[in-house]
N, C-alpha and C positions, 0 to 999 in steps of 0.2 A: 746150638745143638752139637754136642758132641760123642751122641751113642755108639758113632762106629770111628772113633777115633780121630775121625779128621772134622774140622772144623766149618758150616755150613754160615759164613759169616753174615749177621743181614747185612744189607748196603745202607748205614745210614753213618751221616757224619758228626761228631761229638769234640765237645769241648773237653777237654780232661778237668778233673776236680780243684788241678793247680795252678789254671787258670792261664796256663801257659800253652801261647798261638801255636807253636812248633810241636806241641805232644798233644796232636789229635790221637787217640787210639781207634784207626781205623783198619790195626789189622791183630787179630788175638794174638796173645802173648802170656805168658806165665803170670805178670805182674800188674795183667789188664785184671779191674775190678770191674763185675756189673753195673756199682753205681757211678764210675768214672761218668763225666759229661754230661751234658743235657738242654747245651743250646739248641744245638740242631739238630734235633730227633726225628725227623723228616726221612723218610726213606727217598735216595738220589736214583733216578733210572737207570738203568743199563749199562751197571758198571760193575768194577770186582774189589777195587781196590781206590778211595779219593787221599790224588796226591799232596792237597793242599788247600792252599784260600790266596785271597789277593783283595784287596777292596781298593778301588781306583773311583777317582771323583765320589764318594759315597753309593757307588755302585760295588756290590759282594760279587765275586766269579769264586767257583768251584773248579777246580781242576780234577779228573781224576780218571784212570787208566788208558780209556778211551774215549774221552770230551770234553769240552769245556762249556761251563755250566752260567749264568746268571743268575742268583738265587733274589728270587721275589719275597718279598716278605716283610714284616717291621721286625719281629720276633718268635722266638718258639711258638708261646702259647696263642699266638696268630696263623700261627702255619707255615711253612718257608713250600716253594715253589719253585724247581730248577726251571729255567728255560733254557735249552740245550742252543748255545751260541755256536757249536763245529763241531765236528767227530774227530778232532785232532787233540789228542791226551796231552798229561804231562808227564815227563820222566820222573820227575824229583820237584820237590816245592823250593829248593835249592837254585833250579834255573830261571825261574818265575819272577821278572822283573819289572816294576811299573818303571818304564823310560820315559816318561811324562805324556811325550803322543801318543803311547804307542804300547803293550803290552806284550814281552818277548820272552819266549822260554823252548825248553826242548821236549820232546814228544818220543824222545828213541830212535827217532831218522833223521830227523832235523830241528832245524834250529826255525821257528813261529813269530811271526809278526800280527798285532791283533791290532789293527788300526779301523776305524772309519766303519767297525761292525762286520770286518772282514779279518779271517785270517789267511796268510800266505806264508809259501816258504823263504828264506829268506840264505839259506846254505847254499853253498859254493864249493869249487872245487878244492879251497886253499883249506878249508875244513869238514873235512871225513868225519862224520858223528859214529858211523859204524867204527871208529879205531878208539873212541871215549868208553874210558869203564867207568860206569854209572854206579858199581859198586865200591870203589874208590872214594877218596874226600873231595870233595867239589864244590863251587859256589862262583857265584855269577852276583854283580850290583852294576848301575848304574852311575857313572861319571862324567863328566861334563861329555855331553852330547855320545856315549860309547856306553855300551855293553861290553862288559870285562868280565871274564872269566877264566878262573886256572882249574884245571882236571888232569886227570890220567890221560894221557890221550897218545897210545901206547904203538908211534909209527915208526915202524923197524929202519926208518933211513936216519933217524936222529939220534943222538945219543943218549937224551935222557927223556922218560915215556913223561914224566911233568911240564904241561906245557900254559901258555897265557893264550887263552883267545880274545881277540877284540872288534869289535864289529861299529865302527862309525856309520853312527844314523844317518849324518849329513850328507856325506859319498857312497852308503849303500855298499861299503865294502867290508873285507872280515881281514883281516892281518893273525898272523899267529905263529908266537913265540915259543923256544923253545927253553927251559935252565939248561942253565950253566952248571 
């Protein structure tokens, strides 16, 4: 609906036509078409904005602005079913990483551990999420036993706002570099 000019978006999350993971159209756009998507035609609860997907062990999790979701279901035309797994969002589907045990990503405050059907925080003081521009290029993967990610992360004592963070599973600790 767009009679008073601003856009009354539903909440439901959709595949695009191109068949491509990364361009859900979950938020209107010039070049968003009606018939784009239609795996997930499922309206997701209490959200504004879903930031992504993740499927781990053949388990689907939804992410999006404010939760993290488990999506029930075989198929569309079965029905899908969120089951609201935390009230802890996702920033970006960019920081969303299966680390084997363990599923890790950032929320806009911190940095999330989704283990054992629990999430926790897992930020310190060697990184400040509030100094990360989310608006910036960013991305996060998984390496042997570490969570690696490079962002803007824009703290006036360094010299350059491009930085590596790294976060070792095994010691529970977070290291983070700056370019040269």
């Amino acid at each position: 609906d767009n009679t008073n000019g601003d856009w009354d978006r539903a909440r439901s999350s959709m595949v695009s036509s191109a068949s491509r993971f990364d361009s859900w159209p979950t938020e209107p756009q010039e070049s968003f078409q009606d018939t784009d998507g239609s795996e997930l035609d499922e309206f997701s609860p209490h959200c504004f904005t879903i930031r992504g997907a993740l499927v781990k062990d053949e388990v689907k999790f939804v992410g999006t602005d404010n939760g993290f979701y488990e999506l029930i279901g075989r198929d569309a035309r079965g029905g899908w079913q969120y089951m609201r797994r935390d009230a802890i969002g996702w920033v970006s589907q960019k920081t969303v990483v299966d680390c084997l045990s363990m599923i890790i990503w950032n929320d806009g405050y911190d940095f999330v551990r989704y283990m054992g059907g629990r999430a926790e925080p897992i930020g310190d003081s060697i990184v400040d999420t509030s100094l990360i521009d989310w608006t910036k290029a960013h991305g996060f993967v998984y390496s042997k036993g570490r969570y690696i990610g490079f962002c803007y992360y824009n703290d006036p004592d360094q010299g350059t706002p491009w930085a590596l963070l790294i976060y070792d599973l095994a010691i529970d600790a977070w290291t983070r570099r700056h370019a040269t």
